[in-house]
C-alpha positions as CSV (number, residue, x, y, z in Angstrom):
1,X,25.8,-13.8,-6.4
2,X,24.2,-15.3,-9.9
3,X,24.0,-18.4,-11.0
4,X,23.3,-19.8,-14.1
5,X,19.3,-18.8,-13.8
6,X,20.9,-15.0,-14.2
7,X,24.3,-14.7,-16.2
8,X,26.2,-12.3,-14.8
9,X,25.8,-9.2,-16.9
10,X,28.8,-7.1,-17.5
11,X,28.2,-3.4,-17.7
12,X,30.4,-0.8,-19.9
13,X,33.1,0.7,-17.4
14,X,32.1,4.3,-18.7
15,X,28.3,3.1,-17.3
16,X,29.0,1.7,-13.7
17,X,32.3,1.5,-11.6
18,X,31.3,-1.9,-10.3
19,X,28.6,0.0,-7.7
20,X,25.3,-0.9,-8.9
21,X,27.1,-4.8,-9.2
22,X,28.0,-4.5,-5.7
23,X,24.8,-2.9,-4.4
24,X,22.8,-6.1,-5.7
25,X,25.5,-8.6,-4.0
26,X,24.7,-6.7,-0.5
27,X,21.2,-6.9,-0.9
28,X,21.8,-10.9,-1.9
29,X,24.4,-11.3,1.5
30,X,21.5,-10.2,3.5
31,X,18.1,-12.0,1.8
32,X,20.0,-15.2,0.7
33,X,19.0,-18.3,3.2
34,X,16.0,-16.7,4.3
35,X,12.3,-16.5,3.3
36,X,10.8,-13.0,2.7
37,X,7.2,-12.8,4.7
38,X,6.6,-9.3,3.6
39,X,7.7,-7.0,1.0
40,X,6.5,-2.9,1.6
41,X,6.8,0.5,1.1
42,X,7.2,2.4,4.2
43,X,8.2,6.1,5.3
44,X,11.5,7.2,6.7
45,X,13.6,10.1,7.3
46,X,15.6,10.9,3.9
47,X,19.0,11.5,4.8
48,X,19.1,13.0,1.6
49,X,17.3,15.7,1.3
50,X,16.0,18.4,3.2
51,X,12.1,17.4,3.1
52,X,11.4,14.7,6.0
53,X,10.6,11.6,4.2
54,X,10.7,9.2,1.8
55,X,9.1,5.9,0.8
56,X,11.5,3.0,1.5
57,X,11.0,-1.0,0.2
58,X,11.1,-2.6,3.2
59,X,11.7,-6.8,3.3
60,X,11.0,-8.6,6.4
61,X,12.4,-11.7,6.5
62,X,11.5,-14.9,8.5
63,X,13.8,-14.2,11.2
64,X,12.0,-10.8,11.6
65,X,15.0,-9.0,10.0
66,X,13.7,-5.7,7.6
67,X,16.0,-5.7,5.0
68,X,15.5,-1.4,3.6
69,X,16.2,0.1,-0.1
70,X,15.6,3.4,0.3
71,X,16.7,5.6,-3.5
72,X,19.3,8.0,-3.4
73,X,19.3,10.7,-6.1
74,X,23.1,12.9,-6.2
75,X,22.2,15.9,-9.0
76,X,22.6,14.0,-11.9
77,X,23.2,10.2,-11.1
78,X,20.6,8.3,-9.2
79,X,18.6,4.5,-8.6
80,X,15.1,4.5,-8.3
81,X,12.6,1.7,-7.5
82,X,9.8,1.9,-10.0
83,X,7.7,-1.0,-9.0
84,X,8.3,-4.5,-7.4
85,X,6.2,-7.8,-7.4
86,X,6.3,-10.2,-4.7
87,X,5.0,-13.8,-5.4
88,X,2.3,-14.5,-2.4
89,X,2.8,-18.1,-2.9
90,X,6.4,-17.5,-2.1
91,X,6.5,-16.6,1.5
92,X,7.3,-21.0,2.1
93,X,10.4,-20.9,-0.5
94,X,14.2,-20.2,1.1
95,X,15.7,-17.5,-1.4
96,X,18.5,-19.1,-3.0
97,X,20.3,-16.4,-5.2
98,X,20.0,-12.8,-6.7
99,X,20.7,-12.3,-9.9
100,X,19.5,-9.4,-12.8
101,X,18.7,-8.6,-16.5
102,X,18.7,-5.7,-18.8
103,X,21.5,-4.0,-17.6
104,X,21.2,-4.4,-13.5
105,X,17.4,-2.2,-14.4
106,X,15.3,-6.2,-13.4
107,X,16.6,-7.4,-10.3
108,X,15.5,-11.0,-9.3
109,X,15.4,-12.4,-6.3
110,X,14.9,-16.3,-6.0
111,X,14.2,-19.7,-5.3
112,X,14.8,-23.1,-6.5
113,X,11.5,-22.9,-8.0
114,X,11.4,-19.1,-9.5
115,X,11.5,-15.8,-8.5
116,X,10.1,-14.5,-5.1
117,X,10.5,-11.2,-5.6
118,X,10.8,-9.2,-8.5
119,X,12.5,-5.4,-8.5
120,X,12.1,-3.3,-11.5
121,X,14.0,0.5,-11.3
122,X,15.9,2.9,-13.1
123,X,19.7,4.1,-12.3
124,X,22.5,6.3,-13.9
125,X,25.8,7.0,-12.9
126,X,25.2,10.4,-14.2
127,X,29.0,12.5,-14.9
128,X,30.6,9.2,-14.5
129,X,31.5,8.5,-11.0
130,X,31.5,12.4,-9.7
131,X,28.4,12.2,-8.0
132,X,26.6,9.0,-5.7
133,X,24.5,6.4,-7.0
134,X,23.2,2.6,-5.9
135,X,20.3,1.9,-3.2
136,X,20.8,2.8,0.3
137,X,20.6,-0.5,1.9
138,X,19.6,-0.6,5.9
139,X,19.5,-3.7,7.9
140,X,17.6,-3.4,11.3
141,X,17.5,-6.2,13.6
142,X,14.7,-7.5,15.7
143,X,16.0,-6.6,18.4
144,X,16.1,-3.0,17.3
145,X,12.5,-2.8,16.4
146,X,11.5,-3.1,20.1
C-alpha cells in the first residue's frame, strides 16, 4: 500500500507478526480513491470492555462511507490513537496511498499533493503474539446509517 512517498518499513519479527502492516493496508483498501470530508472522534459501544463506550475516529468519506478505528487494548499488547490532524484544505484531493514512519507509530494518509490526514498512536504486541493488538476497523455504509 506505500509508495515511494513512504518506504515500506520492515518491523523486527519479535515486534509485529505482520498485524499492525496489515491493519494499515485495510484501512488504505477502504480510504484509497476517495476524498475524506470529515475526520472525528465519536462514541460507541466498546466491545471490549465492560464499561459502555469508547471514543472511536470516525472518516467519512465522499460517498458518505464512515470508515471507524476504534483501539483495542488485550492486557499487555494494545494500539492507541494519540492524536490525528486532518488538512481542511484537503477535503477536494482523491487519497492516493497510505503509507507510515517510525515504526508503523505516524501513519499517513495521502494525496498527489501531501498528506490529508495525519494519524499519530502508540502500539505493542505485548508477550509476542499471545494476546490481540491492531485497530478495530468498522466500515458502515450509507445505507446503514438510515
Amino acid at each position: 500500500m506505500s509508495s515511494e512517498r513512504y518506504p515500506i518499513e520492515v518491523l523486527d519479527e519479535d515486534k509485529d507478526d505482520g498485524t499492525i502492516v496489515e491493519n494499515l493496508a485495510t484501512l488504505g483498501s477502504h480510504v484509497i480513491g476517495h476524498r475524506i470530508t470529515k475526520a472525528e472522534r465519536q462514541p460507541r459501544e466498546d466491545k471490549y470492555k465492560w464499561h459502555g463506550k469508547q471514543d472511536v475516529l470516525v472518516l467519512t468519506l465522499d460517498d458518505g462511507t464512515q470508515v471507524e478505528l476504534a483501539d483495542t487494548g488485550d492486557c499487555c499488547a494494545y494500539t492507541s490513537l494519540d492524536a490525528f490532524f486532518l488538512d481542511p484544505a484537503s477535503v477536494d484531493h482523491i487519497i492516493t496511498g497510505v503509507g507510515s514512519t517510525d515504526g508503523y507509530t505516524v501513519w499517513h494518509i495521502y494525496a498527489d499533493w501531501g498528506d490529508i490526514l495525519r494519524l499519530e498512536l502508540g502500539w505493542s504486541c505485548g508477550n509476542p503474539f499471545y494476546y490481540g493488538y491492531g485497530f478495530d476497523i468498522n466500515v458502515v455504509a450509507p445505507t446503514e446509517l438510515r
